[in-house]
N, C-alpha and C positions, 0 to 999 in steps of 0.2 A: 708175691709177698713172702715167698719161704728162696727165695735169695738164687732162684732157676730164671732167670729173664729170657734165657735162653729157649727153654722149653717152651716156654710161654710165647715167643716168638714165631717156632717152628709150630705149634699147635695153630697158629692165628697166621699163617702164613699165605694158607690158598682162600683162606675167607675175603668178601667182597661186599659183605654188607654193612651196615652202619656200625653194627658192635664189634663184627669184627677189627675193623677200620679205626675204632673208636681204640679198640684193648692195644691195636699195632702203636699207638697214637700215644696211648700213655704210657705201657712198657717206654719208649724213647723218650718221654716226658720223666720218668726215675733215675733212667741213665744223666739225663740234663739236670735234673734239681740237684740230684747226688753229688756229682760230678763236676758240673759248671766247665764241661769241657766243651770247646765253640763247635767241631765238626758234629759234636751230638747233639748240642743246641741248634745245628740248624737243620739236623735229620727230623730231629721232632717237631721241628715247625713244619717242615715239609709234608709228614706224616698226617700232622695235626691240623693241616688246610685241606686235606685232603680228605678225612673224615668231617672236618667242618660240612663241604660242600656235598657232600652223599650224604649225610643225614639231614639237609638243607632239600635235595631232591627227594630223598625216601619220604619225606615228611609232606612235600606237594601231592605225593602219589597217595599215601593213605587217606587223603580226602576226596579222593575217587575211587576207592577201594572199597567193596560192601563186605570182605570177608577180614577187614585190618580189625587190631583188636578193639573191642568197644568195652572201656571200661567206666562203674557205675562214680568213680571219683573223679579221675580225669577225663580233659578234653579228648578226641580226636588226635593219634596222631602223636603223642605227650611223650612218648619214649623214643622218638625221634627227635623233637624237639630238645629232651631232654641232652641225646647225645653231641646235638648242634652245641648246647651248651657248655655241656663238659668240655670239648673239644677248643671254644672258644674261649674259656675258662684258661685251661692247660698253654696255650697259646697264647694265652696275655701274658701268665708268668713267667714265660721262655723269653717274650719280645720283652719285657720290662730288666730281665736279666740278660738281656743283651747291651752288646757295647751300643749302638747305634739309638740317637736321644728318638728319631722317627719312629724306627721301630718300637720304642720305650713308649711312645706318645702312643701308636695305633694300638699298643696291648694296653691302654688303660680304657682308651673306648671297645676294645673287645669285654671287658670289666665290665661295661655299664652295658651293652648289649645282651652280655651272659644274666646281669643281674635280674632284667629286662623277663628274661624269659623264664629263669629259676622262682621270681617270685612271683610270674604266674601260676606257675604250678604248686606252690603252696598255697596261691592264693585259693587254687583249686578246691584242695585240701579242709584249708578254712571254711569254705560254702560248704564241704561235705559234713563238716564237726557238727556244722550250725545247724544244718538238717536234722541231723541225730539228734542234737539236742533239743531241739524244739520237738519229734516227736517225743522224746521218751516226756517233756513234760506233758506233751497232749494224750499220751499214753496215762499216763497217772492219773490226768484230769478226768478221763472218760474209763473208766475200767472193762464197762459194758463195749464201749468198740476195742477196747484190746481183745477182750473175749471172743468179737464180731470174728465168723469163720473170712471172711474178704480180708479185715487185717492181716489174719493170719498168716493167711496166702500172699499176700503183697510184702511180709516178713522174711518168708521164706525164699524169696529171688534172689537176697542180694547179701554177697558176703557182709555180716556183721549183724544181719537180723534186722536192717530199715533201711526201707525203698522198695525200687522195682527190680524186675530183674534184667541186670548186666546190658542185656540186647535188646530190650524193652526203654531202658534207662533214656532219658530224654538230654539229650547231650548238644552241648553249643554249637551252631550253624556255624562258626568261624573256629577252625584252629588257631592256637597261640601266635604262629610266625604271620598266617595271614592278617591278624589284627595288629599286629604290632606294623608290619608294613602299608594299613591303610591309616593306620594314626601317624605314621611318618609323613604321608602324603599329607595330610590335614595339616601338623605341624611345619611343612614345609610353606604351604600356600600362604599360613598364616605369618612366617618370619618374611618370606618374599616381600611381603605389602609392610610389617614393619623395620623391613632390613635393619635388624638390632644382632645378628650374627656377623662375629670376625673374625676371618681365617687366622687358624694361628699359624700356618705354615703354605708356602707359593708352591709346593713340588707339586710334582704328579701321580702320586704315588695312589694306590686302589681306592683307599676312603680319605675322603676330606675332612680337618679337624677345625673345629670351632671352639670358640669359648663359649661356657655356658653360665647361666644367670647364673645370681649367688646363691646361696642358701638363706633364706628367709626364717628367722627363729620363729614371726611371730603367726607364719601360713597356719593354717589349720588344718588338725592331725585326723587321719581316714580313718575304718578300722583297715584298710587293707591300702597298699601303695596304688595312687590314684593318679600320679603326673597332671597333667592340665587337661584331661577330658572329664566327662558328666561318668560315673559310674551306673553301668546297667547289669547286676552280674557280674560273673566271673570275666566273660568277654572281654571287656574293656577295663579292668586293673592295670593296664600296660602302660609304658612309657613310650614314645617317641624315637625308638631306636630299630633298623632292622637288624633281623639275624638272617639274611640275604646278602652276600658283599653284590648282588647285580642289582637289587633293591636298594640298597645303601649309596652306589655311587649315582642311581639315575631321582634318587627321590630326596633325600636325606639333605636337610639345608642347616638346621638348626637343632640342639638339643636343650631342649628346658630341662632346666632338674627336676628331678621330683619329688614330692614331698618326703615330711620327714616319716621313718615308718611308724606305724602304731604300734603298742607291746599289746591291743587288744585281740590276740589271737588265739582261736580257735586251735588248738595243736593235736595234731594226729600223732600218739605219741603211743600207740599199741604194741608190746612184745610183738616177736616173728610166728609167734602162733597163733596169735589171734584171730579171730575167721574171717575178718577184713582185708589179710593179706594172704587168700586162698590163690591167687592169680599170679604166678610168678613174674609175669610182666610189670602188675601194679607196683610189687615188692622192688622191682630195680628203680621204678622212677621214683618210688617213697623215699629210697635210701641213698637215689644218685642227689635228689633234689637238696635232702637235707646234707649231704656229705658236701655239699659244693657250694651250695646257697648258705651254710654254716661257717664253711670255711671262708669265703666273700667276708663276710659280715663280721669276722673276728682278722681279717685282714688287714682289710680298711679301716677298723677302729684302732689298729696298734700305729697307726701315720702317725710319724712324730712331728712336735708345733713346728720344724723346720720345711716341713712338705705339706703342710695344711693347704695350699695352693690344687695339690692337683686332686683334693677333694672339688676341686668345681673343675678338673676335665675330668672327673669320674662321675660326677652330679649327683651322688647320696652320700649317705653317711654312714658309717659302720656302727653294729651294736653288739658289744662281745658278749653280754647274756643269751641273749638271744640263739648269735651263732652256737657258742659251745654245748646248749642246751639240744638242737639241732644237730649236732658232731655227738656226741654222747647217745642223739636217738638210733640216729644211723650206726654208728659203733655195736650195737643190739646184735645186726643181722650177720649172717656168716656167710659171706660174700664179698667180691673187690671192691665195694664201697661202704663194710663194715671194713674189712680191715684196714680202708686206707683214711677211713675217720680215725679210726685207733689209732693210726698214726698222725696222724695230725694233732689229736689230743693228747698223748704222751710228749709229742715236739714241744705241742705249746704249752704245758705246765711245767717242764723240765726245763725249757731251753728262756723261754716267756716270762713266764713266772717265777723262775730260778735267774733270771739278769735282774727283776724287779726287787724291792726293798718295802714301798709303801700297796699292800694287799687288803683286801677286805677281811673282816673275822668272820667267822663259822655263824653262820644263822638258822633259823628254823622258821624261817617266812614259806609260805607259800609261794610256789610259782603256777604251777598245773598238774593237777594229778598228784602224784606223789613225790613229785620230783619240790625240792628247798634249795634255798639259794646258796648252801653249802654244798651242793651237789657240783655246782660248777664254777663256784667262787674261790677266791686264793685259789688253795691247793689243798684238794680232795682227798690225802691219803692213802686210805682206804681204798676208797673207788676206782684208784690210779694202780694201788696195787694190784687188783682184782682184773683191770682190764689188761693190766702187763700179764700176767697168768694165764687168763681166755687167751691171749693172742700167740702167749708160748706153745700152748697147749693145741692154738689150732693151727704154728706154723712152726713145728720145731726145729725146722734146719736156717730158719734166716737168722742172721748174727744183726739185723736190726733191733730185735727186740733184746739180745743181749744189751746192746748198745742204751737203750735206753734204759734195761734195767741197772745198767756201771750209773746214767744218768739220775736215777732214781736214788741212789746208795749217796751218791755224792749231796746229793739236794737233803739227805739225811745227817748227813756233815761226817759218811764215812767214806772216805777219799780213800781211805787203803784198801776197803772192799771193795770200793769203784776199781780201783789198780787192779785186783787180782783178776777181775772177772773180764776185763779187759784185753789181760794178758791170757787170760781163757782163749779170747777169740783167734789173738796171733798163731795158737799153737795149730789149731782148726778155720784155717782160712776160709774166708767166703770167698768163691766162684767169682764176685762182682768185684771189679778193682775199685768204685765207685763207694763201694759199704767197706772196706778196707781201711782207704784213705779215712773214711768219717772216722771208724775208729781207732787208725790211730791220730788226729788228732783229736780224740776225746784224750789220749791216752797221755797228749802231752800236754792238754791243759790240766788234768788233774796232777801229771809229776809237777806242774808247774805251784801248784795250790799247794802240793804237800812239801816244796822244796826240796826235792830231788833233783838236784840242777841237773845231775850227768844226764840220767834218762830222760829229763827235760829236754836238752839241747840235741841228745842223739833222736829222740820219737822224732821233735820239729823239723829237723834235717832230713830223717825219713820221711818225710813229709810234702818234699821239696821233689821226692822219688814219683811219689802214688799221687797227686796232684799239682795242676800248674793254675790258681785261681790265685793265688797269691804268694808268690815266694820273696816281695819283700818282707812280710810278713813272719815267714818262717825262718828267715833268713835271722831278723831282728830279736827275736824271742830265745835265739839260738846262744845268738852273741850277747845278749843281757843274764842268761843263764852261767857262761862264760864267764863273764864280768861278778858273779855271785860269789865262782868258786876262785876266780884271781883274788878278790876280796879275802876271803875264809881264809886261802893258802897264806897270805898276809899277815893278817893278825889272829890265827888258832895260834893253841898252845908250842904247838912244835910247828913255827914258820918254815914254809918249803922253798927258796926263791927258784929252786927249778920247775916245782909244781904251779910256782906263782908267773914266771917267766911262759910256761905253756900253755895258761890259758887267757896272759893275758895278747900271747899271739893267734887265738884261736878266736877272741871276742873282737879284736880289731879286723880279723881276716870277716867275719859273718859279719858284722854291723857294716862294713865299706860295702858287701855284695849286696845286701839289703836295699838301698838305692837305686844300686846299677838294674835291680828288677823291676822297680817302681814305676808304674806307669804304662805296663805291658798288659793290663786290665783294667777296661772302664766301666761304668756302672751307670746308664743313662748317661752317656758320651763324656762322665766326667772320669778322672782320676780315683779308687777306693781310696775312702778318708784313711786305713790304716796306710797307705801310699804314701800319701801325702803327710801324713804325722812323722811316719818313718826319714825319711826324706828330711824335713826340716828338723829332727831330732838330730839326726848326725852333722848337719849343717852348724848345727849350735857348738856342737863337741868340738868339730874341728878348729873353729873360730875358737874358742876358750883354750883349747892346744895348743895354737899359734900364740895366742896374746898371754897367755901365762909361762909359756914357754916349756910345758910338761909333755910325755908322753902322751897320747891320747887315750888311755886306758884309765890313766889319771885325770881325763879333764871331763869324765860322766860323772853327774854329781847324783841325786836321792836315785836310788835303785832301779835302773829302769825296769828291772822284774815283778818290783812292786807294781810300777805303776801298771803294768799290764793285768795284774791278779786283780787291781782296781778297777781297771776299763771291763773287764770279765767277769765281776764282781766274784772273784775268789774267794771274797771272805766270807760272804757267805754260807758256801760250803767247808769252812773251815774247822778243827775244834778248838778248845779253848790253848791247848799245847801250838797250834800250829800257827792262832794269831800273835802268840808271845812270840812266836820268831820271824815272827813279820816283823814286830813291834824293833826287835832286837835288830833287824836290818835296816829297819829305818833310821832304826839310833846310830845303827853304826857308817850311814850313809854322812850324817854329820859328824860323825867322830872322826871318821876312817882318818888312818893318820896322813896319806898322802892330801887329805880335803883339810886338816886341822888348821893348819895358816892360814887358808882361802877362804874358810867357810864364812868368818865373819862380815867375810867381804862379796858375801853373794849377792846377786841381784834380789829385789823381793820376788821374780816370778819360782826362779827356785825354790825360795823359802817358802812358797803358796805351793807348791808342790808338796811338798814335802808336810805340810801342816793337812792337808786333805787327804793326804794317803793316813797319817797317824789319825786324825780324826774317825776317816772311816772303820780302823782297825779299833781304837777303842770304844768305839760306838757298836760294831759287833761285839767287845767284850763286854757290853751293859752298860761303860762307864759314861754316860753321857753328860754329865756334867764337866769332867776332863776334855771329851771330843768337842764341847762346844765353843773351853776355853779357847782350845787349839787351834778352831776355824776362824773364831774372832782376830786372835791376835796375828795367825802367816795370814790370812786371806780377808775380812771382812771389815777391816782396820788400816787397810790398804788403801791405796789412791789406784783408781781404776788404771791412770793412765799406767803404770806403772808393770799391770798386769800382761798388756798386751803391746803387739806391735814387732817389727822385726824378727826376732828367734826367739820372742818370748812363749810360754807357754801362757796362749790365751782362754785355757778350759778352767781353773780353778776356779775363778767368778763364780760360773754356773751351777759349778759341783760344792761349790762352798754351800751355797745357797739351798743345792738340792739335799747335802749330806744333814743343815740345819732341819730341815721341814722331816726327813727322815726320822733324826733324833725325837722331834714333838710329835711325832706319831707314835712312835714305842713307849714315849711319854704316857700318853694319855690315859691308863689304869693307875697312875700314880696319885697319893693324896697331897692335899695342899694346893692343888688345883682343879677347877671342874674339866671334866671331862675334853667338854664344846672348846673350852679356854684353848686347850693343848692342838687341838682339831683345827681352829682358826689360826692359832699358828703356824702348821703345819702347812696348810692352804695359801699361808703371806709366803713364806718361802716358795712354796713350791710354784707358783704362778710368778712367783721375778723370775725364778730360775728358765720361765717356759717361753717369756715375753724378751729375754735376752738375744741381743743381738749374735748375728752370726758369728760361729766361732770353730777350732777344730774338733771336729769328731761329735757334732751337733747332733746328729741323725742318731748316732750312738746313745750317746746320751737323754737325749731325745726320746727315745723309746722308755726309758726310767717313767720319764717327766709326766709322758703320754701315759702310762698305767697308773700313776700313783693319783692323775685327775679323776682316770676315769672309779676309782677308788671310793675318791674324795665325794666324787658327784654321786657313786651310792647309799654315800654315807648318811648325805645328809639329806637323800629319798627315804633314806629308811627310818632317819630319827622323825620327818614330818610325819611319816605315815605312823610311827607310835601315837603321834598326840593327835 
């Protein structure tokens, strides 16, 4: 985490045990996520099966082991277990980011296997909170046996002051893997006799994939995840899934899903000093459990409604309070599953919550302990700042944490101090060519925000250098930047036609190469939707080139820089100077003189373009009464047919829809309407927007739709629970 992968390599090099094996495993799991480059995607899978199956063995042996550590919270074995998981975890991500849809398909049952074993170990957890607190009430009740010298003594065994002691502790006859591989066998016997499982796929590949029941709204909730067996204990909290792949392919028929989880949870949620976490062992599984089983759970809840399907081959459901509360506890400790919670928490409220529009507002509910639901809702501030500081302070040489603090500044709407600090990093290179690449494409989506086109178009092209995940992409943003300044050179004060003639040979050279790249990366064996937008964007241009008879340079109509600063949501990190020159581009998209004959004669999906980028820019200036005009009349006044089909752009629907539900949300402190009114509103738009048939850049989008619900859905938990 301070940007040595290398070091970190070579120290972990002749080790042969699970952690070791585990640390080889995720080091190539950084290089992969970062990078998205295929030979290192498949060194870490390699790595990553490799630590699967030795903490899968390590973890049989500790059950015949009298000297393995015996801990007073967890099972037998739990820290193996635990790595089995991480490892399967790290390994879903890699196969889900891989081009191959099988491999895509077997890393989401790695998903629900990892899940499988993570939440028994909190379920762990849980029994031990319960413990606690039932004595400290039986403690209160009885004062004379607190006093009792026997209490005393049976006090003093166990880190945190209740139980027995450690080696003494009465601990479950069955480890985690073992139980979860004899409820497979149960569940297998049981699908045999009802043959209600269907292979989704004939190969032959290690594990066999099925479909799984649906999700049932109206099942009844545990306090802990119960799948379809009788709960006795911790024991049997499990699902139906091995974390075995020699168990998996000889036993494994069927997976039920499992219920939905309960928010009634006991939460171990102690600082690293506390005396419950005396055991450095217990400390790695507390903080691997919640760093993973956190991040799970605020995963799967950001599915956008276009992938709601492969929520039943993952067979649960994601809870992002939960998770982030969980990511935030692990974040605590100073270790590679504190730092790499902090990182995941910084990702996801900068990158997550900074694409999102509709957030929750600051509250002072209770959750547990001291922790309020402002602590991990919207966006913490404060808390964000605080753990960006801990992390600088405990990793000053990685340029990650820069990267997220340029992230951090920008999310503050100062895109020029994003810029400088950014440009910190070039001078002072990071060692990893993988943190490099990231920032500088941080570095050209903020020139792109602040309208810097030159260093727009030159970072993107740099870009094109230090990663290959998408260069029609880069390629495309290069030559729309291009297109800004052929624009400018045009109609500034002092027109240049030479300056105008070079870039508008520099936008036509980048937007043709844009294409020719397209499709050299897939994403669960499909084409990247920017690919595919890319792709049919120039499709359009050329066609309008041909039948107007213009230049091609001439025949791009509303900006295609905007519209990218929209898909990115630029304007939100905008300030008020910088959406006026959005404003001023969009205007001058329909001015532009070489468009002024044509314009009138545009199709309507242009003009729905063009009405949803000006909408959303004056809806970040406040003025939503104007942005609503504006959606009405290019987009919501429109004949559907008319939207889509051919080389239309068929996204504005959606985004009309979503941009309106936005507006009545910002709405709702306004008088002259109740509150609920603006709220309900809010909720009509945003559920057409979510129920909308397939369209481009869905999944993109998608993810808006998907936060602003899950929003909406606490919204109106929280006004019940007032009354």
């Amino acid at each position: 985490m301070n940007d040595d992968l290398q070091a970190a390599e070579d120290g972990l090099a002749d080790g042969t045990s699970s952690f070791h094996k585990l640390g080889k495993g995720m080091v190539a799991f950084l290089r992969a996520t970062l990078g998205f480059e295929p030979e290192i995607m498949r060194e870490a899978s390699e790595l990553l099966a490799d630590a699967e199956s030795t903490a899968s063995a390590d973890h049989r042996k500790a059950q015949r082991d009298s000297h393995v550590h015996r801990s007073a919270i967890y099972p037998i074995g739990s820290e193996f277990a635990l790595c089995n998981a991480e490892a399967q975890l790290m390994s879903a991500i890699v196969g889900v980011l891989n081009e191959s849809l099988t491999e895509s398909i077997r890393g989401f049952y790695k998903l629900r296997k990892a899940f499988v074993t993570l939440d028994g170990i909190l379920a762990a957890e849980d029994k031990y909170m319960r413990g606690r607190s039932n004595q400290i009430v039986s403690s209160r009740a009885s004062v004379d046996s607190l006093r009792s010298n026997t209490s005393v003594r049976s006090m003093k065994g166990m880190p945190g002051g209740f139980g027995d002691k450690p080696t003494d502790a009465k601990l479950p006859e069955k480890s985690l893997l073992d139980t979860v591989r004899q409820n497979e066998a149960q569940a297998a016997a049981k699908t045999m006799n009802t043959g209600k499982a269907q292979p989704l796929s004939d190969d032959d590949d290690d594990d066999d994939f099925y479909d799984v029941d649906e999700f049932h709204e109206n099942s009844p909730k545990t306090d802990t995840y119960a799948g379809h067996i009788e709960i006795d204990g911790i024991r049997k909290d499990l699902a139906k899934t091995s974390l075995d792949e020699e168990s998996s392919r000889s036993e494994t028929h069927d997976l039920p899903p499992p219920k939905a989880l309960s928010s009634n949870h006991q939460v171990l949620d102690h600082d690293p000093d506390s005396d419950v976490f005396s055991n450095p062992i217990d400390v790695f599984i507390h903080t691997g459990a919640n760093l993973y089983f956190g991040l799970l759970l605020v995963m799967i809840s950001m599915i956008p409604p276009a992938f709601n399907k492969l929520l039943f081959i993952i067979g649960f459901h994601g809870d992002r309070d939960r998770g982030l509360r969980l990511l935030w506890q692990a974040s605590k400790f100073h270790n590679i599953n504190g730092a790499m919670a902090g990182l995941c928490l910084l990702g996801y409220y900068h990158a997550v919550v900074g694409f999102a529009d509709i957030l929750p507002e600051p509250s002072t509910a209770k959750i547990s302990g001291s922790e309020t639901q402002q602590d991990v809702q919207g966006y913490p501030k404060e808390r964000c700042e605080a753990l960006l500081q801990d992390m600088r302070t405990r990793h000053p040489k990685s340029h990650l944490w820069l990267l997220e603090e340029a992230r951090m500044e920008a999310m503050n709407r100062r895109l020029s101090t994003a810029l400088s600090i950014l440009g910190t990093t070039s001078k002072t290179k990071s060692p990893l060519k993988q943190v490099e690449a990231l920032n500088m494409f941080e570095k050209s989506l903020n020139a792109m925000y602040i309208h810097d086109y030159a260093l727009c178009a030159e970072s993107f092209l740099n870009c094109v250098k230090l990663n290959n995940w998408s260069h029609a992409l880069y390629y495309y943003i290069a030559g729309a930047a291009h297109v800004e300044l052929y624009r400018h050179a045009k109609t500034s004060t002092k027109p240049s036609e030479k300056e105008a003639k070079k870039h508008a040979e520099k936008a036509t050279e980048c937007l043709h190469l844009a294409p020719k790249h397209a499709g050299k990366k897939k994403f669960m064996a499909r084409q990247l939707p920017f690919d595919v937008f890319v792709t049919r964007k120039i499709q359009k241009w050329d066609a309008r080139a041909k039948e107007r008879g213009v230049p091609f340079i001439d025949a791009v109509g509303v900006s295609p820089l905007e519209e990218m600063i929209f898909f990115w949501n630029g304007y939100r990190r905008m300030d008020e100077g910088q959406l006026q020159t959005s404003l001023e581009n969009l205007d001058g998209s329909a001015g532009f003189e070489a468009n002024k004959s044509t314009w009138a004669k545009e199709e309507a999906d242009e003009n729905a373009v063009l009405a949803v980028l000006r909408g959303a820019t004056l809806r970040n200036l406040g003025e939503y009464d104007k942005a609503a005009k504006v959606l009405k009349d290019g987009v919501l006044d429109v004949p559907g047919a008319e939207l889509k089909g051919g080389l239309r752009d068929d996204w504005t629907g959606p985004c009309a829809h979503y941009e309106m539900g936005v507006g009545a949300w910002m709405r709702k402190g306004e008088r002259g309407k109740e509150e609920e009114e603006w709220v309900r509103e809010c909720e009509g738009w945003i559920e057409k927007a979510a129920k909308w048939e397939s369209y481009e850049l869905d999944a993109r989008v998608g993810l808006k739709v998907a936060t602003a619900q899950d929003t909406l859905k606490k919204y109106w938990e929280g006004r019940r629970g007032r009354n």
